[in-house]
N, C-alpha and C positions, 0 to 999 in steps of 0.2 A: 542344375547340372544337366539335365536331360535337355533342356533347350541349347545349352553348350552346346554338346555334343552334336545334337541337330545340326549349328549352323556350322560348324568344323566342316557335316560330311556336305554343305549346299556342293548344289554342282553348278560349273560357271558359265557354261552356256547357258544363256537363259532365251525362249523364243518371243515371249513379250512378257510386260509385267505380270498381268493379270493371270495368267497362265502360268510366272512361275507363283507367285504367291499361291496358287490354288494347290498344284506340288508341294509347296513345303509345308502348307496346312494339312493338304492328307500324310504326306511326313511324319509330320510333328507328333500326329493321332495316332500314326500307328505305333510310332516310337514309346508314346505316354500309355499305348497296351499291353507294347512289351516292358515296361517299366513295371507296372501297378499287376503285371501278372506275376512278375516275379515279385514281388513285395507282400501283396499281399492274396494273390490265387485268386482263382474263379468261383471260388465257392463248395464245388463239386470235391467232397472227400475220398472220393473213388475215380479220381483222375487220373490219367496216365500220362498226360503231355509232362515228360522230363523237365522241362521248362516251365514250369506251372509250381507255385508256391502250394498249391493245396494239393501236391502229388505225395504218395509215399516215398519217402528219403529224400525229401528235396533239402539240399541242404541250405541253409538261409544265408542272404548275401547282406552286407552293410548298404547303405545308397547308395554310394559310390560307385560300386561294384554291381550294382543293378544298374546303375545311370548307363555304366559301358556295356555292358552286357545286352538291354534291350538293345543298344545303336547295333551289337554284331549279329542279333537275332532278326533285325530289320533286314540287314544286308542282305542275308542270305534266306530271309521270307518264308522264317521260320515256323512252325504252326502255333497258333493263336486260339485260344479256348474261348467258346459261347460262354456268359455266364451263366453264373446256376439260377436254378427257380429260386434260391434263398436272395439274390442279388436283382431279381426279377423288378423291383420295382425302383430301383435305381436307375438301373439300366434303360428301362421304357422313357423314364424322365429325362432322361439323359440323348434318347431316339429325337426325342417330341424339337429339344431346342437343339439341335444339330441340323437337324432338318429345314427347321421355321432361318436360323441362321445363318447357312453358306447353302441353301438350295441349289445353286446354281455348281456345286461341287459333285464330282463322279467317287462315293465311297461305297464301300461292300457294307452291308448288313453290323458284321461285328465293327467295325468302325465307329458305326453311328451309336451302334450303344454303350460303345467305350466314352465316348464323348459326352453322354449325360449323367452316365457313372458316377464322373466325376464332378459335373455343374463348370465343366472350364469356359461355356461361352456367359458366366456369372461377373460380368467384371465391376458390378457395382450393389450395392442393396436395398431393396425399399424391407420394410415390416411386413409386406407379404411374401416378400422370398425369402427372408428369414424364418419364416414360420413352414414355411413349405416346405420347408429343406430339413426344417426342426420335425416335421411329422415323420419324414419318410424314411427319414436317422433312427428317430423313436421308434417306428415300425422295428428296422434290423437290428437295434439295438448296438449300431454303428455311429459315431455319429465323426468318422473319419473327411467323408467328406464336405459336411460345413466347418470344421477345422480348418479342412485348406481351402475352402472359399474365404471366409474369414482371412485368415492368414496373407487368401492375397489381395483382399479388398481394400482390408486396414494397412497395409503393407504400402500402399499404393498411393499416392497425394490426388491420382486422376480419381480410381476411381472412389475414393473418400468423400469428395469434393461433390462427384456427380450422386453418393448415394443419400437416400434417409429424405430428400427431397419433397417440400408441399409446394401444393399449385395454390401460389398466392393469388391471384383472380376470385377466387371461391369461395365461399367459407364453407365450418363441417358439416352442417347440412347439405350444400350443394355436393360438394365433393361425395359424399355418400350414397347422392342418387344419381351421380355420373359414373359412379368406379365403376359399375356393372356393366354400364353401354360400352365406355370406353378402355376394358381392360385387355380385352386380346390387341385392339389394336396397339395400344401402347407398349404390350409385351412386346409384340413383333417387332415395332422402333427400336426399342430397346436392345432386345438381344438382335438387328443387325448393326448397331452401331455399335454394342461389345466386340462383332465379328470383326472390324471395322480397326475399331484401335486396336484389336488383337492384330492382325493386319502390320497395323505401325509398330508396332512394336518392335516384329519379327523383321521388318525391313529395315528399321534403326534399330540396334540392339543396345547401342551405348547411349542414345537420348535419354534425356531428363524427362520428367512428367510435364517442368516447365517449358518445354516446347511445343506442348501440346492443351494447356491450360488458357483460354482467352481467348482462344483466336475464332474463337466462334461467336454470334452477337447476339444468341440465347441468353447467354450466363450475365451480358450486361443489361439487357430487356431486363431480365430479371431485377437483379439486385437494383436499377433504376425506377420501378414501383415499392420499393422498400422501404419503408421508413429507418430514421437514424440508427434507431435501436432492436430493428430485425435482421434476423437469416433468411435464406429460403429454407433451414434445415427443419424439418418437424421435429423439433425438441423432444417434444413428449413420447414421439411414437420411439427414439432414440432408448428415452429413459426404459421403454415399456420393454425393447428389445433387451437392452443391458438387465433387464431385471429376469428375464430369463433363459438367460445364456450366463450369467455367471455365478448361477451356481453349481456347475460343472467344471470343475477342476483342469481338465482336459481341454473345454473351451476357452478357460481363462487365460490358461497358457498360452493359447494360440493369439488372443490380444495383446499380452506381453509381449512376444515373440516379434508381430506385426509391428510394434510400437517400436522397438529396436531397428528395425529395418526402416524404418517409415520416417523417423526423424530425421538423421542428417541428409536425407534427401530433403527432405521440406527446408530444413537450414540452407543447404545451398540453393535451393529457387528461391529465397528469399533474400539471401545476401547477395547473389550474383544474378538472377533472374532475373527480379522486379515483377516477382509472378501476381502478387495484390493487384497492383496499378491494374496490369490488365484482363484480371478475372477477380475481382472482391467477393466472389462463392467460393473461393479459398480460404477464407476465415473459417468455412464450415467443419472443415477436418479438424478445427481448433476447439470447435463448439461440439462437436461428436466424441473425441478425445476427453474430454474435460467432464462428457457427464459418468466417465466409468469411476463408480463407488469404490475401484480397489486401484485407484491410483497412489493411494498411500500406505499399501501392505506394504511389508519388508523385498518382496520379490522384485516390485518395482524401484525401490529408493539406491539400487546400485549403478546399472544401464539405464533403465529405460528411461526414467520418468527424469535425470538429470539432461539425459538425451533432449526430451521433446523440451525440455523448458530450455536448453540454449535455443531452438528453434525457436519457439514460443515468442522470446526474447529476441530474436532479430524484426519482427513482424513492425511494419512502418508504424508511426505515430498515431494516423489515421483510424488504421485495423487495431489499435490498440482502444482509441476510443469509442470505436464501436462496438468493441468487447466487452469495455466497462458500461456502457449503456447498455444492450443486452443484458448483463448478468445484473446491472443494478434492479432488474424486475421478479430475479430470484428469490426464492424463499430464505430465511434466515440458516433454516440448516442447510442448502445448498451453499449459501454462501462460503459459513463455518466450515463445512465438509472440503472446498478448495481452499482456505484459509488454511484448513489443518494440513491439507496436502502438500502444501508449498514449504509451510513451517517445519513439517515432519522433516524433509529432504533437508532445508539446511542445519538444522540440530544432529540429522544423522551425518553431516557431513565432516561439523564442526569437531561432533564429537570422538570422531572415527578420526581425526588426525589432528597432530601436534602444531598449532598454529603460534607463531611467536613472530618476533619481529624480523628476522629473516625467512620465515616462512609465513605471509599474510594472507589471512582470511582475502582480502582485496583481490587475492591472483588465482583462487579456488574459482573456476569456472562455470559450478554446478552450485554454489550460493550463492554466487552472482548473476547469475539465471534464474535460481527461484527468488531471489529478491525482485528484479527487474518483474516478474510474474506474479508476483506476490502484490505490486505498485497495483497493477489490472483492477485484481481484485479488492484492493484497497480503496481505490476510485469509484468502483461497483454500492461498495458498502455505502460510502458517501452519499454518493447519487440517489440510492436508493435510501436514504434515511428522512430524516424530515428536515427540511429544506429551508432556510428563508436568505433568499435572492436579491429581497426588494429592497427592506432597512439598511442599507449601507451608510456609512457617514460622507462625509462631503470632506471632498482635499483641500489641504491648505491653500487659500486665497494665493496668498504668498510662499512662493519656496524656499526651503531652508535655507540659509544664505552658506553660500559657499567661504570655502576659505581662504584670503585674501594674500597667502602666503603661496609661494610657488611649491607645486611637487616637486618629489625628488627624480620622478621622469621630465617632467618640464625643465627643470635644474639642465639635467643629461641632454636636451633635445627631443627627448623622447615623448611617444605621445604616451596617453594615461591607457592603462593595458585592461586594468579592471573600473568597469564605469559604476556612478555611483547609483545608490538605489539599490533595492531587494532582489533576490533570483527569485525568478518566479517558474515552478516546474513546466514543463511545455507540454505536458499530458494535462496538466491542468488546466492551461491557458486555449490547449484545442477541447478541452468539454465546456470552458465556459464557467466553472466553477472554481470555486474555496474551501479547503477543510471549514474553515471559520463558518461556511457559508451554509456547516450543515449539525445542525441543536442537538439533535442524535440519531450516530449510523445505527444503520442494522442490527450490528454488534460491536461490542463493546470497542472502542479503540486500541485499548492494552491488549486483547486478544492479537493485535497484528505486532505486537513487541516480541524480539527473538533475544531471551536471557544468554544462553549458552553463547551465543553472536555475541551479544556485548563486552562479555566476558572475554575472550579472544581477540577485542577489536584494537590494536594498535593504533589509538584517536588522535596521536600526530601526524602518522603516517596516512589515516585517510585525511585529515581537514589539508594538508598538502594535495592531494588527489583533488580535494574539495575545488580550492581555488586553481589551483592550474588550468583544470577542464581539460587533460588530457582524453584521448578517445580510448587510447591502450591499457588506462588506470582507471577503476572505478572506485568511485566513493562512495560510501554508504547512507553519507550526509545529506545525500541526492534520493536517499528514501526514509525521510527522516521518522517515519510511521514506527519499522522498525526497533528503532534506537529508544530504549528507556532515560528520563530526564536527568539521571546521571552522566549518560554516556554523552549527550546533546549539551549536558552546560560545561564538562570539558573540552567541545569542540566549540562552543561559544567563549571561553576561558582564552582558548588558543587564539581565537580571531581577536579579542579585545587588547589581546597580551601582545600581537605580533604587531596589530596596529600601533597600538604603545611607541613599539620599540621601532616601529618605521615614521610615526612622527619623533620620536626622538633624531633622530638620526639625521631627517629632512633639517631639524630646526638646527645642529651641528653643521649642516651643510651650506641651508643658506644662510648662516652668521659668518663663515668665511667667504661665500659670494658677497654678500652684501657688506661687509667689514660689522654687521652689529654681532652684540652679545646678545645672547635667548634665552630662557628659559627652558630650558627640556620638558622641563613636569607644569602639570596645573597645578601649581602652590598658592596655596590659601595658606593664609596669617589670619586668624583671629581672635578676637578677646573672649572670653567665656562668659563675661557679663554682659559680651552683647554680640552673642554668636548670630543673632537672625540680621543684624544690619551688618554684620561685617560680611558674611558671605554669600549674603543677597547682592550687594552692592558688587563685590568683586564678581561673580556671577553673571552678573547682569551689564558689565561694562567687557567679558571675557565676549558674551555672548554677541555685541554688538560687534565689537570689535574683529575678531578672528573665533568663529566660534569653533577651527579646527583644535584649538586648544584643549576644548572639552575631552578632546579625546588621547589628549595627553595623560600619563599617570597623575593618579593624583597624588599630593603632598600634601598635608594638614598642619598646621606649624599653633600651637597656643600661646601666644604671648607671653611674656614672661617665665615660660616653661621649658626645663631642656626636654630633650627626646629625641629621637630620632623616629621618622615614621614609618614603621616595616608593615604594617597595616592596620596594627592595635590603633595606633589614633586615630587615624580614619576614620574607624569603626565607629569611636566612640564621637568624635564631630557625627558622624549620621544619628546617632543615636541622640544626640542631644537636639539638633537639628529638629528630628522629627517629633521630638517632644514637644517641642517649642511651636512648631508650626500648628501643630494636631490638638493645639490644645482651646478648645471651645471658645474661653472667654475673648482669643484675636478674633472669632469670626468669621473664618476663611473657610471651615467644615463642620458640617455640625453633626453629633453623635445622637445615635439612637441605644437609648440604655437597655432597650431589650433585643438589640441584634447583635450589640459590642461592636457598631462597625460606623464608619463616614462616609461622608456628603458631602458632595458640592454645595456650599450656602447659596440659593440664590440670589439673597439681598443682603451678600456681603458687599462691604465699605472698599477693599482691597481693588488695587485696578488687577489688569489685565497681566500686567508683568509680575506681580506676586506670584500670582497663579503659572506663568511659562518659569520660574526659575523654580517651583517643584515639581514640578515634571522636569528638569536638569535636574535636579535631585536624585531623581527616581534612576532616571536613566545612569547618572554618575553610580548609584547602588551598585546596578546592574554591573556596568562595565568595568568598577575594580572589585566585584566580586563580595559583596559584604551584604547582611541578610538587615530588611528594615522593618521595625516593628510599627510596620502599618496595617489598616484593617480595613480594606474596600472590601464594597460588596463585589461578586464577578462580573456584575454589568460592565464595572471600568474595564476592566482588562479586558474584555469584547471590545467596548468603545477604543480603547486604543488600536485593537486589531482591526479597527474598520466595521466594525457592524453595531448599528444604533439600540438603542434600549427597546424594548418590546414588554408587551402585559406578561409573557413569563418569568421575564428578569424581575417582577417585583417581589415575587417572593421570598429573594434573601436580601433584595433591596430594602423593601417596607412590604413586610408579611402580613402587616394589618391592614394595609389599604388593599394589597391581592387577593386578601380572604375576601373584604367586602364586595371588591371587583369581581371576583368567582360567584359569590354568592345572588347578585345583580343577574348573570349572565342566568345563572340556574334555578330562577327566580320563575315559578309555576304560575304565582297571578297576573294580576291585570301590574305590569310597573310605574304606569304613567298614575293610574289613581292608587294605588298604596303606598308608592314611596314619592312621588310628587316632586322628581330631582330634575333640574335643567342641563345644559349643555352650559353651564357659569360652573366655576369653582371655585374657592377662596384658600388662600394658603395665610399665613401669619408671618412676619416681618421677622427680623432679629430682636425687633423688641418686642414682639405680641400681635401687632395692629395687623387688622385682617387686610388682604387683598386679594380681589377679583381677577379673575382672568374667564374670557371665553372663549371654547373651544369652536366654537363657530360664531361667526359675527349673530350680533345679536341673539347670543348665546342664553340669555336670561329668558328668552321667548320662546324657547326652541323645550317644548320638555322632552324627558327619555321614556322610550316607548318601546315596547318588546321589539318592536321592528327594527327600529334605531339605535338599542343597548349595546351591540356588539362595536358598532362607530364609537360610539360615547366609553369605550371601554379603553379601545386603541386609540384616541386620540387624549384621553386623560392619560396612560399611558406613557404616550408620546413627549407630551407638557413632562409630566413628571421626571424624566429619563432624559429629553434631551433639550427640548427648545426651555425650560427655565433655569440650564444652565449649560446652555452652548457658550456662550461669551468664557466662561467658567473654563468649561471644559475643553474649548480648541485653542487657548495658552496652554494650558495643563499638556496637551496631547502636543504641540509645537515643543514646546523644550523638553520632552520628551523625545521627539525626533530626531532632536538635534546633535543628542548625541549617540542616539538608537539608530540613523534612515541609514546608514552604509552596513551596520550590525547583520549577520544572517537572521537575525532573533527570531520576526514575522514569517520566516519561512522554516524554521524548524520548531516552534513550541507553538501550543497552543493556550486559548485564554488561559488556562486553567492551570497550566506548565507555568504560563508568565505569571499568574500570581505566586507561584510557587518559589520562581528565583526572586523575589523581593521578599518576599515574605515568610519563606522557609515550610516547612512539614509540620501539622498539628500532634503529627502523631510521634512520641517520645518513646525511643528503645533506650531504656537505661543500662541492660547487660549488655548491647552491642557496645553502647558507650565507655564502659567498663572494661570491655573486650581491646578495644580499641586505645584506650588513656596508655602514654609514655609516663614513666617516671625518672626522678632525679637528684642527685645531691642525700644518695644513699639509701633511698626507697628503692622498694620491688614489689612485685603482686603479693609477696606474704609478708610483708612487713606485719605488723600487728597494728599500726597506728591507719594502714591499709587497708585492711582489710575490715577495721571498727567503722572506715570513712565509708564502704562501702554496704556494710548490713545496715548505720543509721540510711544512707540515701534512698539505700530500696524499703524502707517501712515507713519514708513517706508519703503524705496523698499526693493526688494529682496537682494539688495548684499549687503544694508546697514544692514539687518537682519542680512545677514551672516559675517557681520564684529563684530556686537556686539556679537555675537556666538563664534567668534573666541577669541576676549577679555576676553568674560568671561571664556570661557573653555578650551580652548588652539585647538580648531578645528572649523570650520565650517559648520559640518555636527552633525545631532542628531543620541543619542545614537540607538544601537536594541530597535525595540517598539516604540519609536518617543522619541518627547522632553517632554512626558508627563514621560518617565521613569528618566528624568534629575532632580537628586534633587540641586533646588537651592532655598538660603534663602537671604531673603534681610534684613538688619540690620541698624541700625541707628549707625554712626558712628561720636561720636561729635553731641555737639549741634546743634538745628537748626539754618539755616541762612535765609533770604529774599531773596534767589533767587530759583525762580521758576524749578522745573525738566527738560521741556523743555530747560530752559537756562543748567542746569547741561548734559544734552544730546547732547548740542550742537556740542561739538568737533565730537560727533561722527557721525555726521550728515555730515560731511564735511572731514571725514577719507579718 
C-alpha cells in the first residue's frame, strides 16, 4: 500500500534516470517513516509529535489509513520523530546498511535510521543475517522486523532463489577460514545489489520476478559445477534456520503468510515464463520451502500449501528429476515428514468435500497437485532405497507376433491412435530407473497409498482420462503409487473388458468387410478326460495363427455338457487346467514340500511350447479375471517384470540352499581348507542321476576361497535362478506376453501386486465375507438355518476354512481386497429337512 501510494504521487518530469531513482528512493524512506511512525511510534512515551503512535491520545489508524496518511504527512514535510534510545539499536543497524547501500544518495540523519529500523535494503537471506536480526529482535524484545524481512524474502521467488546460498568451490573447512577475510566485502556486494533490484522494482512495478531470474551468468556458472543431484542452497544451514524461528508463533505466521503471496507467482513464471530453463537456482525456493517442518499443520492445508503444490506441480520434467535425486539422499524421516505432507492435503481435501461422479476428485485442483508432488517424492524414495540396475532379463529374441487381422482404425482408414507396448512414466524414463528396479524404498511403499482417495475415485471415469491423455483431464492411473490393489485391478478390469468388447466389434466388422463369419470370443471346447491336449492344442494353433484372439473373451464349452459360460466354467477349466499341469509326476515343475511352492524343472522332457501355452494360461487368468491356485516363489513374478533372480530371491525360492549360501559368505575360517568346495556343482536329473555344471570354465579346479565366496555365491545363484532354466522360463514369460504386452499390468502393479491378481490374498476375513454374502429363495441374515451355517464356519481352524474356500470357489486364497470382494449367495435348494447345519457341515469338518 505504502509503495502504491508512492508511485500515484511520482512526478513526471523527470531530469535523468539516475537522478530520478535517487528521488523516489529518498521518497519512498521518508514515506515508510511516516508510515511506521504512525503504526507503530518512536518509542519515546512522553512524545508530543501529534503524529507519532507513541504520543498521548493518538488515536490508532488501520494500514490503510496510515498508508494514506504517511503520503499526506510527506506532502506537507511534516515533523518526523528521532527514535528512542529503546529503539537505539535498530536504528544504528539500520544507519550502518543505508549508508554502505545508496552512498552515493543526499538523505538527512533521521532517514538513514529509518532505513535500518527496518532492514528494507534485506532483500535476501544467508544464516548470518538471520541470526543477526534474531539477536537484535531478542534484545527489544520486538521481533516485528524480521517478520517483515521474512515476509518479504519468502514472498519473493528473486530473492528466495538468491538466499541460503553455498559456495560450492569450497568445502566446510575452507569456507570457515574464508568467512572472516571475506565477509565485509561480500556484505557490501550484497547489500548494493539488494539496492540494485530494489531500484527495479520501483521502475517496473508490474514485472514478474521472472524477468529478472537468469539473466545473469552467475546463477548458470553456478548450477554448471553441480552435480545431478545438488543445489547451490545449504540445506542444512536452511534446516538449522527453520529450527529456530519456528517456534514462534508470530514468525511462523509470517512464513505462511509469504507462502501465500509467493506461489502463484512462482506458477505463473513457471508456466508462462520458462523461468527453470534459464536460471535452474530456481529449484532452490522449492528446496527451501519443503524443508519447513509445519507444512502440514492445519493452518497451511487450506491456502498455502495447495497453493505452492499447484506451482510445485508445473515445474518441468527436468527440475522434477533433480528433485527426486536430491531428496533421494534424505533421511528416512525427511522423507516420511513430505510423504505425510502431501498425504495430509489430499485426505484433507477429499474429505472436506463431496466427491461423486458429477463431482470428480479428477477436477479437485489441489489433489491433483499434491498427487503430481507426491510422484517427486515417490521417485526420491526409490532412488534412494536399495537399488539393483544390473540383473535385468533379456527381450524376447523374437517379438510378439502381431495380429494378422485388420484394426478397426485400419478398417476406417485410419491410423492406430494407441501404439502397442507398455506406458512408461516419463519421470521415470528421465531418472533412468524402475519401481522394479528398486528391492526396498526407503519407506514402505503402502505408506504412499491415499485410502480416502480410493474411496472417492470414480475408476471408469479416470481409466477414460487414462487412455485419452488428455492435457485438461488427469488420471490417477498415471500415479499408480497412490492407488491400492483394489482400486488398480478395477482399472485393469476396465482395460481387459473394453479391449474384449473392441475386439468383439473389429471381428463383426471385418466378417462384413471380408464376407467371413468370426468368432467373437476365444471358445475353447474341451473334453474333461483330456483337458490338457484339448486346450494346449487349440491354444497353441490360436496362438500361431492370430494371436489377437487371445485377447478375445474367453468361452469354455465341456463337451457333452450343457451350460452356458457366465464365468463359473471358466473358472473351473483353470482350475482343473492348473491341476493338471502342476502336478509333479508330467515333469514340467517340481515341488518343494517344505516351501509348498514350484519350479521350473530344468531337465524336463516338455519342449518349449508346453511351457509358452502356460504362460497363455497365466495371462488368459489375468485378463478374464479369475484367481489360480498356483504357488511360485516371487522370483517369477520379478522375472516376468524384467529383473533376473539374485542370491536374495533364494530365500523363498530354496531357503536351504540360501541359508547355506549365507552361511558360506559368514564363514570366519579359512573356506578353501574347511569346506574344500569348487566353482563345479551337481544338481540331480528327474530321475536322480547327478549332473555337473561349472560356474567357471574349468570349474572343478578352481576352489572357493574367502576371496572368491562372494563370486561363487552370485554366480550359483545366477545357474540356479536363471541360466538352468532360461529355455523354461522365456516360453513361460512369451506367452505370457502375449496376452499381457498391450495390458497397462507392468506399469501399474508390482511383482508382488502381480502375484496377488493370479493367486489371490493369503489372508481370509471370514466376517467381511459374512458381511458381504447375498441370500435367496427365502433366506435372510436371521434365518436360523443362517445363522447355525455361520457360528459352525467361524469355529473352524484355518485349514478347514481354507478347504471350504476351496469347495466353494475352486481356490483357497481370497480375491484382491479380501473375501469381502467375494460375491457369494446362499440359496435354498429343495425343501427343508430335520437336520441341523452343523450335521450338513459335517463332512467338511473331517475333509
Amino acid at each position: 500500500i505504502v509503495c502504491r501510494s508512492f508511485r500515484e504521487y511520482e512526478e513526471p518530469e523527470i531530469e535523468n534516470p539516475e537522478a530520478s531513482r535517487m528521488k523516489r528512493a529518498a521518497a519512498k524512506h521518508l514515506i515508510e517513516r511516516y508510515y511506521h511512525q504512525l503504526t507503530e511510534g518512536c518509542g519515546n512515551e512522553s512524545c508530543s509529535n501529534s503524529w507519532c503512535a507513541s504520543s498521548v491520545g493518538f488515536n490508532r489508524m488501520d494500514n490503510n489509513a496510515a498508508a494514506v496518511k504517511a503520503l499526506e504527512l510527506y506532502k506537507v514535510n511534516a515533523k518526523l520523530c528521532d527514535p528512542h534510545p529503546s529503539k537505539k539499536g535498530t536504528a544504528s543497524a539500520y544507519l550502518e546498511s543505508s549508508n554502505s547501500a545508496c552512498s552515493n544518495r543526499k538523505m538527512n540523519h533521521k532517514d538513514v535510521h529509518s532505513v535500518r529500523d527496518n532492514f528494507k535494503d534485506v532483500n535476501y537471506l544467508t544464516e548470518e543475517k538471520v541470526y543477526e536480526i534474531l539477536d537484535i529482535c531478542g534484545e527489544k524484545e520486538d521481533y516485528s522486523p524480521l517478520i517483515r524481512v521474512i515476509g518479504r524474502v519468502f514472498s519473493s521467488a528473486e530473492g528466495l532463489v538468491q538466499s541460503f546460498r553455498r559456495s560450492k568451490p569450497y568445502t566446510k573447512e575452507e569456507l570457515k577460514s574464508l568467512q572472516g577475510k571475506d565477509e565485509d566485502k561480500d556484505e557490501d556486494e550484497k547489500e548494493a545489489a539488494a539496492c540494485s533490484a530494489t531500484a527495479m522494482e520501483e521502475d517496473s512495478p508490474t514485472s514478474s520476478s521472472s524477468s529478472r531470474l537468469g539473466e545473469g551468468s552467475s546463477g548458470e556458472n553456478d548450477v554448471q559445477k553441480l552435480a545431478p543431484d545438488e543445489v547451490s542452497v545449504d540445506i542444512e544451514a536452511v534446516r538449522r534456520v527453520y529450527e529456530r524461528l519456528l517456534s514462534n508463533e508470530k514468525i511462523e505466521a509470517a512464513f505462511l503468510n509469504a507462502l501465500v503471496y509467493l506461489s502463484p507467482n512462482v506458477e505463473c513464471d513457471l508456466t508462462y515464463h520458462n523461468v527453470y530453463s534459464r536460471d535452474p537456482n530456481y529449484l532452490n525456493l522449492f528446496v527451501i520451502v519443503m524443508e519447513n517442518s509445519n507444512l502440514h499443520s492445519p493452518e497451511y492445508l487450506e491456502i498455502a500449501l495447495p497453493q505452492f503444490c499447484k506451482a510445485m506441480s508445473k515445474l518441468p520434467l527436468a527440475a522434477q528429476a533433480k528433485l527426486a535425486r536430491l531428496w533421494s539422499h534424505y533421511s528416512v524421516e525427511q522423507i516420511r515428514r513430505m510423504v505425510e505432507t502431501f498425504q495430509q492435503l489430499i485426505t484433507y481435501k477429499v474429505i472436506s468435500n463431496e466427491f461423486n461422479s458429477r463431482n470428480l476428485v479428477n477436477d479437485d485442483d489441489a489433489v491433483v497437485a499434491a498427487t503430481k508432488c507426491l510422484k517427486i517424492v515417490y521417485y526420491a524414495n526409490v532412488l534412494g532405497g536399495d537399488l539393483d540396475m544390473e540383473h535385468n532379463e533379456e527381450e524376447d529374441e523374437e517379438p510378439i507376433p502381431e495380429s494378422s487381422e485388420l484394426t478397426l482404425q485400419e478398417l476406417l482408414g485410419e491410423e492406430r491412435r494407441n501404439k502397442k507396448g507398455p506406458r512408461v512414466d516419463p519421470l521415470e524414463t528421465e531418472l533412468g530407473i524402475r519401481t522394479n528396479d528398486c528391492r526396498r524404498p526407503l519407506i514402505p511403499f503402502e505408506e504412499f497409498v491415499n485410502e480416502p482417495l480410493n474411496e472417492v475415485l470414480e475408476m471408469d471415469k479416470d481409466y477414460t482420462f487414462f487412455k485419452v491423455e488428455t492435457e485438461n483431464k488427469f488420471s490417477f492411473m498415471t500415479c499408480p503409487f497412490i492407488l491400492n490393489a483394489v482400486t488398480k485391478n478395477l482399472g485393469l478390469y476396465y482395460d481387459n473388458r473394453i479391449r474384449m468388447y473392441s475386439e468383439r466389434r473389429i471381428t463383426v466388422l471385418y466378417s462384413l468387410v471380408q464376407g467371413q463369419q468370426l468368432n467373437p470370443y476365444l471358445r475353447l471346447k474341451v473334453r474333461r478326460d483330456h483337458i490338457i491336449d484339448d486346450a494346449l492344442v487349440r491354444l497353441e494353433m490360436i496362438a500361431m495363427e492370430n494371436p489377437a484372439d487371445l485377447k478375445k473373451q474367453l468361452y469354455v464349452e465341456f463337451e457333452g455338457e450343457q451350460g452356458v459360460d457366465e464365468g463359473g466354467v471358466s473358472k473351473e477349466f483353470f482350475q482343473l487346467v492348473v491341476e493338471e499341469i502342476f502336478n509333479p509326476d508330467i515333469g514340467m515343475f517340481t515341488y518343494d514340500e517344505r516351501t509348498k511352492l514350484f519350479w521350473f524343472n530344468p531337465s524336463s522332457f516338455e519342449n518349449e511350447g508346453q511351457y509358452t501355452l502356460i504362460g497363455i494360461v497365466l495371462g488368459l487368468a489375468i485378463y478374464n479375471n479369475c484367481i489360480l491356485d498356483v504357488h511360485f516363489p516371487m522370483v517369477v513374478y520379478r522375472k516376468l517384470m524384467g529383473k533376473k533372480g539374485t542370491f536374495r530371491d533364494l530365500a523363498d525360492a530354496n531357503p536351504v540352499l540360501h541359508q547355506s549360501l549365507k552361511e558360506l559368505l559368514e564363514y570366519e575360517g579359512s573356506v578353501e581348507e574347511d569346506m574344500m568346495i569348487t566353482f563345479q556343482i551337481s544338481q540331480t536329473d528327474l530321475f536322480g542321476n547327478p549332473l555337473m555344471y561349472d560356474l567357471r570354465e574349468n570349474g572343478d579346479k578352481i576352489p572357493v576361497t574367502n576371496e572368491n565366496r562372494k563370486e561363487f555365491v552370485a554366480q550359483y545363484s545366477e545357474y540356479m535362478l536363471n541360466k538352468s532354466v532360461e529355455k523354461q522360463f522365456k516360453a513361460f514369460r512369451r506367452g505370457f506376453h502375449m496376452v499381457t504386452n498391450e495390458s497397462p499390468l507392468k506399469y501399474l502393479f508390482r511383482p508382488e501386486e502381480i502375484e496377488l491378481l493370479i493367486c489371490g490374498s493369503r489372508n481370509l476375513d471370514f466376517l467381511a465375507l459374512e458381511e458381504t454374502t447375498e441370500y435367496d429363495g427365502g433366506y435372510n441374515r436371521d434365518s436360523r438355518i443362517i445363522k447355525e451355517f455361520w457360528e459352525t464356519l467361524h469355529s473352524f481352524g484355518e485349514e478347514q476354512k481354507r478347504l471350504f474356500l476351496q469347495f466353494t470357489t475352486g481356490t483357497d486364497r481370497a480375491p484382491v481386497g479380501g473375501l469381502g470382494k467375494l460375491k457369494m449367495i446362499i440359496a435354498k435348494n429343495g425343501p427343508d429337512t430335520d437336520r441341523t447345519f452343523p450335521q450338513l457341515l459335517s463332512p467338511i469338518k473331517h475333509i
